[in-house]
VEXKE-833998 format. One record per residue (C-alpha): chain; x, y, z negated; residue in one letter; residue number from 1. Coordinates in steps of 0.2 Angstrom, whole numbers, padded with zeros to 4 digits. Layout:
// residues N
{baza 'A',{X,Y,Z},'A',NUM} ...
***
This chain:
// residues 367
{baza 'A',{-0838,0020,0255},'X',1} {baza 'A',{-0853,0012,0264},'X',2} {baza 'A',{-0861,0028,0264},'X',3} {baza 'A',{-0847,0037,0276},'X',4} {baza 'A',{-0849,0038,0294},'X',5} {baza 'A',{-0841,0039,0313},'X',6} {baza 'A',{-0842,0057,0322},'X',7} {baza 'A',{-0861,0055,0332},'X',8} {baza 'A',{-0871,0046,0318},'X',9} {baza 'A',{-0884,0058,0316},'X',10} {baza 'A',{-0888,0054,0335},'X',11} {baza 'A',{-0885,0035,0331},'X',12} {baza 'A',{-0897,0034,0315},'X',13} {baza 'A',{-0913,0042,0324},'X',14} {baza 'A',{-0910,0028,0338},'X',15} {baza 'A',{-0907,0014,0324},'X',16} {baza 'A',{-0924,0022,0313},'X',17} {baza 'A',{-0936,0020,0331},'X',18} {baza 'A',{-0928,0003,0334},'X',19} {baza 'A',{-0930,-0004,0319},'X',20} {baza 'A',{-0946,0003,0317},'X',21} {baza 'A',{-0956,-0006,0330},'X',22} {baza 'A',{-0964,-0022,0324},'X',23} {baza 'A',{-0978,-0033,0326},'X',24} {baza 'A',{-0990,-0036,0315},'X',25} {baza 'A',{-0992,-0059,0313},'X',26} {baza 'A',{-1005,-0068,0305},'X',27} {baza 'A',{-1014,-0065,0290},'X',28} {baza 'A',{-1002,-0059,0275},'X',29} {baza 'A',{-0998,-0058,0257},'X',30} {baza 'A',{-0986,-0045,0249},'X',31} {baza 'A',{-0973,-0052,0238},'X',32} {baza 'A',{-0974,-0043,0220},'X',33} {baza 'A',{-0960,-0034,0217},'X',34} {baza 'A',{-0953,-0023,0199},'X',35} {baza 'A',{-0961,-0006,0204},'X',36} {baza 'A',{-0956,0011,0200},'X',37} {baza 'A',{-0959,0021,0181},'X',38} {baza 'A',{-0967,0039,0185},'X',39} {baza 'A',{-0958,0052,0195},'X',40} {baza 'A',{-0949,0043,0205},'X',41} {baza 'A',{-0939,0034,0193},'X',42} {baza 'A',{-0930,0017,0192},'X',43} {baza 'A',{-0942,0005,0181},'X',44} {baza 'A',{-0937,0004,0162},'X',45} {baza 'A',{-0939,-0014,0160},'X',46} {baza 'A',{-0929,-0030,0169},'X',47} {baza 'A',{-0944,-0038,0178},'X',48} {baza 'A',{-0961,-0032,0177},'X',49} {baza 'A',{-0974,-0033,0193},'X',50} {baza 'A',{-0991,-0024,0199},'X',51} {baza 'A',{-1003,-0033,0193},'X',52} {baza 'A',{-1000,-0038,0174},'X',53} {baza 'A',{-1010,-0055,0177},'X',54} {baza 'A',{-0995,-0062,0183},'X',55} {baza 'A',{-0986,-0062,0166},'X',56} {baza 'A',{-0989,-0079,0157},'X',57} {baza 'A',{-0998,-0073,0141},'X',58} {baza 'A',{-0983,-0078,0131},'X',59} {baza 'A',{-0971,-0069,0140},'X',60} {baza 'A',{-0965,-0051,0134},'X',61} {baza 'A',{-0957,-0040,0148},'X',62} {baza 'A',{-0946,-0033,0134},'X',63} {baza 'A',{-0939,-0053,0131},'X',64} {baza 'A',{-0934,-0052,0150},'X',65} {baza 'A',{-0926,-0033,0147},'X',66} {baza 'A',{-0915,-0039,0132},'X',67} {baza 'A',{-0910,-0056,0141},'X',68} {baza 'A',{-0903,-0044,0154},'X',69} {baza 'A',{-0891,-0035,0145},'X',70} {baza 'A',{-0877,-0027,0153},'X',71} {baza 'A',{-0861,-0036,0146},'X',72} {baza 'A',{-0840,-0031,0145},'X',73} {baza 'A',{-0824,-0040,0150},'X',74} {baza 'A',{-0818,-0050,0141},'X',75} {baza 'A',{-0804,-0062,0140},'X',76} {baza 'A',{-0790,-0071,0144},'X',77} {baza 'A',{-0796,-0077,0124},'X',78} {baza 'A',{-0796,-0096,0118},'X',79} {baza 'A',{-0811,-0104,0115},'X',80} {baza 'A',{-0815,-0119,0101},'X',81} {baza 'A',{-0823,-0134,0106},'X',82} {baza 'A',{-0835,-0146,0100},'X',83} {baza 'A',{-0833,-0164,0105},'X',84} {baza 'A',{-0820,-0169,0117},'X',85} {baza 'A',{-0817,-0162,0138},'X',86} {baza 'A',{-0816,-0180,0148},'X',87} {baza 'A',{-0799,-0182,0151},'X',88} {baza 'A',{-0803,-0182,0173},'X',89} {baza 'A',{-0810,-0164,0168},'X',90} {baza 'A',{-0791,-0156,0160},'X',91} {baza 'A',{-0782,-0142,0171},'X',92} {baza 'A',{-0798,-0139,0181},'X',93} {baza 'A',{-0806,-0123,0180},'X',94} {baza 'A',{-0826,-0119,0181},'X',95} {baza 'A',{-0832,-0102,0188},'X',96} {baza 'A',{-0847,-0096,0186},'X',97} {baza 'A',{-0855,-0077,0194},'X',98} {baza 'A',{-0872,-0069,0194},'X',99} {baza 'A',{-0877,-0050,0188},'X',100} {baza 'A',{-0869,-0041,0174},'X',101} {baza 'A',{-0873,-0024,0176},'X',102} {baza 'A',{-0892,-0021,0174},'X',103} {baza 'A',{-0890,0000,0171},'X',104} {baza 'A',{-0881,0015,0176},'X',105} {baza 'A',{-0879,0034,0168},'X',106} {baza 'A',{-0893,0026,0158},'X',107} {baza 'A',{-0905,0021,0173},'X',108} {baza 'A',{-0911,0005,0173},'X',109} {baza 'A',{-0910,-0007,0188},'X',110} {baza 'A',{-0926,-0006,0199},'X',111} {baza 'A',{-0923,-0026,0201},'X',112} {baza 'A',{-0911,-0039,0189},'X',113} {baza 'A',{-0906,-0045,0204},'X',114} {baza 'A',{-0899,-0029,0208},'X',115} {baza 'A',{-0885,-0030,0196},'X',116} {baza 'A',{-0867,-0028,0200},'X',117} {baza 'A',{-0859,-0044,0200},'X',118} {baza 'A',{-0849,-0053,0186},'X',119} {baza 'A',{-0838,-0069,0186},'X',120} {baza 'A',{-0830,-0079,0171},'X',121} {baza 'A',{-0819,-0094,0171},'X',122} {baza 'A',{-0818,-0107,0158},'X',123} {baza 'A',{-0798,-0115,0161},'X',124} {baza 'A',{-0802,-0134,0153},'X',125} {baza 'A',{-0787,-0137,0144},'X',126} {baza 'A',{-0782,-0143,0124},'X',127} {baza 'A',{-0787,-0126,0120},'X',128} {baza 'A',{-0797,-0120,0135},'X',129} {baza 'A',{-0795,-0099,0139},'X',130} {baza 'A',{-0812,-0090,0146},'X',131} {baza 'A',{-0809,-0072,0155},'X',132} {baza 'A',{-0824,-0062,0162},'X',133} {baza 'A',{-0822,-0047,0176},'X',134} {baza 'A',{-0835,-0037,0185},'X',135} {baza 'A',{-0831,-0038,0203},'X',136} {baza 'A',{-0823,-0022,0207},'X',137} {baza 'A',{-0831,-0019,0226},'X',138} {baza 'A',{-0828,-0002,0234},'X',139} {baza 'A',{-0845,0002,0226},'X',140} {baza 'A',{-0844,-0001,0210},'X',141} {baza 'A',{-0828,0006,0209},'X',142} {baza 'A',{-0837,0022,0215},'X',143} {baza 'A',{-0852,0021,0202},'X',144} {baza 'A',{-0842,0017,0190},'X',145} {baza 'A',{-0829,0031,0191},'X',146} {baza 'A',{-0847,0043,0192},'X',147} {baza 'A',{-0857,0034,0180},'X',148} {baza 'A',{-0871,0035,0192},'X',149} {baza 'A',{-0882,0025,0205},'X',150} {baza 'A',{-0873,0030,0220},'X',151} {baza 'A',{-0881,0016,0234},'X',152} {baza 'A',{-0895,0010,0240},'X',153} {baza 'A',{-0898,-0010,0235},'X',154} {baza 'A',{-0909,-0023,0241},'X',155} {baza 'A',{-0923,-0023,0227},'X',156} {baza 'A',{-0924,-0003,0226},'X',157} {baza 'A',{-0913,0002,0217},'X',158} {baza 'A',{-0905,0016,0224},'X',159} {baza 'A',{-0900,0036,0221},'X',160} {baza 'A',{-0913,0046,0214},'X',161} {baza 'A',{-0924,0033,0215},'X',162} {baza 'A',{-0940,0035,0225},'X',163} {baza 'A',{-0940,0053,0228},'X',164} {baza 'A',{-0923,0056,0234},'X',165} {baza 'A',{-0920,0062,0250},'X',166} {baza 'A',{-0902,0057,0252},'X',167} {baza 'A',{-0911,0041,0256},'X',168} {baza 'A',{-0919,0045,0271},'X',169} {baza 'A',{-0913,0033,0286},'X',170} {baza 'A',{-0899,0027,0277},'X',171} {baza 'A',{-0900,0009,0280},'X',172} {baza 'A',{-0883,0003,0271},'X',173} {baza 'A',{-0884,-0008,0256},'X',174} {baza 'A',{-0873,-0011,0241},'X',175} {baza 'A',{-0862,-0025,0240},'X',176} {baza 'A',{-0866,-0033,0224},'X',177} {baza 'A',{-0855,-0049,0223},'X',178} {baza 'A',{-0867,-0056,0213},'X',179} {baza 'A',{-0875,-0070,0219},'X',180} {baza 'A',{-0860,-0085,0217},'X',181} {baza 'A',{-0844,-0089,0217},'X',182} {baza 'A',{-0834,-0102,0228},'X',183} {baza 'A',{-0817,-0110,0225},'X',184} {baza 'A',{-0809,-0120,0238},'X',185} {baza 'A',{-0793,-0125,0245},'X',186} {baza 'A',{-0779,-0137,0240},'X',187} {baza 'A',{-0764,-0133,0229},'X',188} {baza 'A',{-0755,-0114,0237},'X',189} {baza 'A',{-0768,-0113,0249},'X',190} {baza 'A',{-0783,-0111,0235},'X',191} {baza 'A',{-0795,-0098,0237},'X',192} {baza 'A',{-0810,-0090,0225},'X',193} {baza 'A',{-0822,-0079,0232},'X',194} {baza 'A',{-0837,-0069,0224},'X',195} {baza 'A',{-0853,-0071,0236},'X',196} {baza 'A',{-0867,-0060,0240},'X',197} {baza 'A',{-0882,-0063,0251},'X',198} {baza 'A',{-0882,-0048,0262},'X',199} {baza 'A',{-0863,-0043,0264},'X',200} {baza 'A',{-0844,-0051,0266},'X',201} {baza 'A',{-0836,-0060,0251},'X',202} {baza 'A',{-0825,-0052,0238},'X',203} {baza 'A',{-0809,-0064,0235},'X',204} {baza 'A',{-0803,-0065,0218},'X',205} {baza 'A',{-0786,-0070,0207},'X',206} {baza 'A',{-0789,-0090,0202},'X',207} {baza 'A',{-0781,-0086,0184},'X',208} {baza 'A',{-0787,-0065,0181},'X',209} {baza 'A',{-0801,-0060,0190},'X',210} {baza 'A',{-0793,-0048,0199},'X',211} {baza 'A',{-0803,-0040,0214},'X',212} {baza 'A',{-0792,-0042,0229},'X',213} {baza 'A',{-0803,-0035,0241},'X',214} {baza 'A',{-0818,-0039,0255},'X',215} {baza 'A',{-0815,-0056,0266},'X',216} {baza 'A',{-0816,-0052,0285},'X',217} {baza 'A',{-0805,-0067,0289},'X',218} {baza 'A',{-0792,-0057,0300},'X',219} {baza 'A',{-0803,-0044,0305},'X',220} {baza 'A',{-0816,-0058,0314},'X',221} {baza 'A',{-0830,-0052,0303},'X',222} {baza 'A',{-0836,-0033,0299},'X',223} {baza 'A',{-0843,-0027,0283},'X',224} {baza 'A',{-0862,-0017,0284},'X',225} {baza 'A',{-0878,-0019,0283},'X',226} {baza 'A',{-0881,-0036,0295},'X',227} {baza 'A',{-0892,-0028,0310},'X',228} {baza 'A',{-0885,-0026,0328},'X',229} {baza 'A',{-0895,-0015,0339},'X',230} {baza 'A',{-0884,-0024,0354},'X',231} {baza 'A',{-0880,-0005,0361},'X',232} {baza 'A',{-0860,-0008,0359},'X',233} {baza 'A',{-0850,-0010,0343},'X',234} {baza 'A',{-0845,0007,0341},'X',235} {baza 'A',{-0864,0012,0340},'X',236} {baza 'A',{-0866,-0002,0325},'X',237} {baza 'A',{-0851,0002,0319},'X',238} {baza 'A',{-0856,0020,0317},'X',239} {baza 'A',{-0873,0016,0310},'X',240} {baza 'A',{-0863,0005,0295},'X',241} {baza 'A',{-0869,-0011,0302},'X',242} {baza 'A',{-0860,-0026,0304},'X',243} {baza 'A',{-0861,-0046,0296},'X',244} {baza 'A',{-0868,-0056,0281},'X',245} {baza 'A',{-0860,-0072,0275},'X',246} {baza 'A',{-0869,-0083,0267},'X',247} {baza 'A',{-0870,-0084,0248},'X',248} {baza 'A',{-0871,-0105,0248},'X',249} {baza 'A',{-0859,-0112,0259},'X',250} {baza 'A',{-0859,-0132,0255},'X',251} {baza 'A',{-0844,-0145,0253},'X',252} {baza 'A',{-0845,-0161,0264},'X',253} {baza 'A',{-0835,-0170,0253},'X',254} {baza 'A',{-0834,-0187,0265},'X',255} {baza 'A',{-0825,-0175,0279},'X',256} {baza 'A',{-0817,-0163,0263},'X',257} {baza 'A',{-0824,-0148,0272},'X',258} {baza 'A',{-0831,-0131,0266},'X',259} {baza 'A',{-0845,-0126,0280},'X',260} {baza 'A',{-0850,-0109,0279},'X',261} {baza 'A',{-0860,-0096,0290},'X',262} {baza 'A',{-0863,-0078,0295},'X',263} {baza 'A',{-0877,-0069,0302},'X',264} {baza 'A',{-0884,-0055,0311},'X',265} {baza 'A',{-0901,-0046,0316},'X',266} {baza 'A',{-0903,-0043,0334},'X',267} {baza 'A',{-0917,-0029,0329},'X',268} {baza 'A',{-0921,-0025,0348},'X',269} {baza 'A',{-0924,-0045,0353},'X',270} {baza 'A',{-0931,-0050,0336},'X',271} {baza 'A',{-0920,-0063,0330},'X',272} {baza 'A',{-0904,-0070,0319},'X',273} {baza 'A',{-0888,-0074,0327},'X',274} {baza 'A',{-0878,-0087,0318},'X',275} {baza 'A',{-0860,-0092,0317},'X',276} {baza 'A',{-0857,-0109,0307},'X',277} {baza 'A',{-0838,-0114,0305},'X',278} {baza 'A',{-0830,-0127,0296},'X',279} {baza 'A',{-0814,-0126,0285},'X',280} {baza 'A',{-0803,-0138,0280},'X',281} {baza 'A',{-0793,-0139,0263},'X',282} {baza 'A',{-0778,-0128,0269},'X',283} {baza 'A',{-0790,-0117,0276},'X',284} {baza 'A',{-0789,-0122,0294},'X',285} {baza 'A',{-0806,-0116,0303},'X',286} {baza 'A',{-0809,-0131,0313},'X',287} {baza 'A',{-0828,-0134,0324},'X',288} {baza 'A',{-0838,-0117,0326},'X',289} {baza 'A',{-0854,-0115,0333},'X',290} {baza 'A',{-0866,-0099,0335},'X',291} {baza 'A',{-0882,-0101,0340},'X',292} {baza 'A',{-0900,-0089,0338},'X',293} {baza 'A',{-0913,-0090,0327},'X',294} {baza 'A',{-0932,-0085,0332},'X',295} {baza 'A',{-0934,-0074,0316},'X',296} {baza 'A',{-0925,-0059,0309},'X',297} {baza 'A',{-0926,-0063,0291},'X',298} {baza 'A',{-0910,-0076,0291},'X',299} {baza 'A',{-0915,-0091,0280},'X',300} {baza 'A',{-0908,-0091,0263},'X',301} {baza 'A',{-0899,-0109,0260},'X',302} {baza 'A',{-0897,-0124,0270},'X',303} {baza 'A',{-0888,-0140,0270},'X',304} {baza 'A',{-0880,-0154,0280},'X',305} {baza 'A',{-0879,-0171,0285},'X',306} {baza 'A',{-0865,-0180,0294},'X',307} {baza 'A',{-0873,-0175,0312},'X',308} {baza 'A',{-0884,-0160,0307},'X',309} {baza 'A',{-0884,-0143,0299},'X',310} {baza 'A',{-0901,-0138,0294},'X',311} {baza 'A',{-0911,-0123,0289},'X',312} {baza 'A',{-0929,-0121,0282},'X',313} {baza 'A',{-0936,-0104,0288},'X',314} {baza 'A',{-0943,-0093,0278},'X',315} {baza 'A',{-0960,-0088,0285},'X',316} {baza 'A',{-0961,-0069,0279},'X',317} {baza 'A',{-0962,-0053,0289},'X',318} {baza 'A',{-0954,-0038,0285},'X',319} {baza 'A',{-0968,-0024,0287},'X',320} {baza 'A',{-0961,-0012,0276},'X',321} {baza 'A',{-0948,-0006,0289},'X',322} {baza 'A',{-0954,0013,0289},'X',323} {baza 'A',{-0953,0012,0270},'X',324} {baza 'A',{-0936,0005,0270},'X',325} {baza 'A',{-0930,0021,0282},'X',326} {baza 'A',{-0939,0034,0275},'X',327} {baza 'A',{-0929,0029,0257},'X',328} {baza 'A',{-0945,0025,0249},'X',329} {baza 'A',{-0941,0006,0246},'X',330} {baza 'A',{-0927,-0007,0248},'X',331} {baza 'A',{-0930,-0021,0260},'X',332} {baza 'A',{-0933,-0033,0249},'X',333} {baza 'A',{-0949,-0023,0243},'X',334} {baza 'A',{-0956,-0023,0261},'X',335} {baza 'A',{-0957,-0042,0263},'X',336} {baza 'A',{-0975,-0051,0267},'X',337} {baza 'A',{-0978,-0071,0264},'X',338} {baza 'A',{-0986,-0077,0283},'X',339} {baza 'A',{-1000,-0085,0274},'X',340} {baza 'A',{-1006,-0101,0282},'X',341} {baza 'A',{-0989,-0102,0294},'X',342} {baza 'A',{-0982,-0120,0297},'X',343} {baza 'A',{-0965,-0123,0291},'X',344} {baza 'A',{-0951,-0122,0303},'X',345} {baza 'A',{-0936,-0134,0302},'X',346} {baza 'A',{-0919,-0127,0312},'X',347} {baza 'A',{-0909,-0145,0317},'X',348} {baza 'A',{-0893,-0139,0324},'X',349} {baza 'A',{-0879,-0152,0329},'X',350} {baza 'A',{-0863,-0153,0320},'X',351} {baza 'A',{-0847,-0153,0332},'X',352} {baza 'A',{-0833,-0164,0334},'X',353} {baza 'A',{-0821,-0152,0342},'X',354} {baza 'A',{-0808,-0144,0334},'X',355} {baza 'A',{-0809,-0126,0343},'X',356} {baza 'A',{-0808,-0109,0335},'X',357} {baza 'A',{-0821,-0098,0346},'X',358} {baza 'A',{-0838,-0101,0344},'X',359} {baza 'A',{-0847,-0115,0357},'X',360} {baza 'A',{-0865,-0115,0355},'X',361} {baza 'A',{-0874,-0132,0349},'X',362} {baza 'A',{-0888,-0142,0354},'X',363} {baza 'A',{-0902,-0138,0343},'X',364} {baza 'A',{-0921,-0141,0339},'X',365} {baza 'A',{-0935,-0133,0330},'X',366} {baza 'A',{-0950,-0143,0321},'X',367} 
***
């Protein structure tokens, strides 16, 4: 469970809340629109609805959105029919899609779709192709599901009690909704499949079932928690639930048949991301790694590459709902402020040519 915790963490959160509380107000802002809360307190009824009602095209029906967000079942191994014909370059491969499945819980509804615990199916092209669909069964869900109740706190505001509940107070841990998108990679025995999620580790999966195996740290390199460092020792992070976020889009270069991926971490007390890129080949090799810093705390959310470059495209946003997000009232991503007017920023970093495990950092440039 996310939610236990080392001896001495009562002394470690009251240090994390006044680190992470500080801030600095930037330029101008605007609040990104959010789902709010129904009265008392309680997790909005509908999928996706905002403040302000002007922001509904006059066409659209909240209750549309609700019912296109329905929680689904498992499902499968079953065969499928199919109209027209599978190119014949397409038979024995298998496509995997993920995103939310689970939009409610102990009949609550989700503060946030995006909030949904995460569901993958596979389509098994074949003569008579086979689909299976499983929820990925993360410690969490696991948890909920054996309660039938919201147990954890989630990046949209979804969370226990919703937002009255004191049990949220200074608990910054997160859920790990494996929702975002699946990955499979890897050639012949050594193949992998892996359920992502923006702001944890990955959830490997069977290739042919479904099955959860469990949360990726690759040999222990990587520690599940919410992605913040207060940079006072590991044990203090550790105690606090924190630890590293891998990214929910790594990309293929298919020239040099690589999967290139990366992790990050907020350094609260210097106000910046520390990144970790590393390259695998098709037997899972980790080949050239490179960490390096970011000057912003909110980690970009994609990026891509070129034969000499990795490069991200910053989010300009500010994260001014810190004493919200502490005092249980909101998730993070309810805190969030668009830097209004703010310029673009474009991290180039260098792609390696070594072959070495540890991290070495890269040259790099901002524009």
């Amino acid at each position: 469970s996310l939610l236990s915790a080392a001896p001495g963490a009562s002394c470690c959160h009251a240090v994390a809340c006044a680190a992470l509380v500080i801030t600095r107000r930037r330029r101008s802002t605007r609040r990104c629109a959010y789902s709010p809360r129904g009265e008392a307190g309680a997790q909005n009824d509908t999928a996706l609805s905002m403040t302000d009602a002007s922001v509904w095209h006059r066409f659209s029906d909240p209750e549309d959105w609700r019912r296109a967000y329905a929680t689904v079942s498992e499902f499968g191994p079953v065969q499928v029919e199919v109209e027209g014909e599978i190119p014949a370059d397409l038979i024995g491969g298998t496509l995997y899609r993920s995103g939310p499945g689970r939009f409610d819980r102990g009949g609550v509804r989700y503060n946030h779709v995006i909030d949904g615990d995460g569901f993958v199916y596979s389509i098994h092209l074949s003569s008579s192709p086979t689909v299976v669909g499983r929820f990925v069964k993360t410690a969490e869900f696991v948890q909920e599901e054996e309660q039938d109740k919201i147990m954890f706190r989630s990046t949209f505001g979804t969370q226990p009690g919703g937002a009255d509940a004191i049990r949220n107070v200074f608990d910054v841990r997160l859920k790990n909704l494996a929702n975002t998108t699946s990955v499979a990679w890897g050639r012949g025995k050594h193949a992998r499949l892996y359920a992502l999620f923006e702001a944890g580790l990955p959830h490997r999966l069977s290739l042919d079932r479904l099955d959860t195996l469990g949360v990726e740290t690759f040999d222990g390199e990587l520690r599940p928690g919410t992605a913040v460092s207060l940079g006072l020792g590991p044990w203090v992070d550790q105690a606090l639930g924190f630890g590293i976020q891998h990214t929910a889009h790594p990309h293929v270069d298919i020239v040099g048949r690589r999967l290139v991926s990366w992790w990050s971490q907020i350094l609260a007390l210097e106000g910046k991301a520390r990144i970790t890129v590393r390259e695998w080949d098709e037997v899972w090799n980790p080949h050239d790694t490179v960490e390096f810093d970011l000057p912003t705390e909110l980690v970009p959310h994609d990026f891509c590459l070129t034969p000499s470059f990795y490069i991200w495209c910053e989010n300009r946003l500010s994260f001014t709902g810190r004493a919200e997000y502490l005092l249980g009232l909101k998730g993070p991503a309810e805190g969030l402020e668009i830097e209004q007017g703010a310029q673009n920023r474009f991290h180039l970093v260098q792609r390696g040519a070594s072959h070495r495990h540890q991290p070495h950092a890269p040259r790099k440039a901002t524009v």
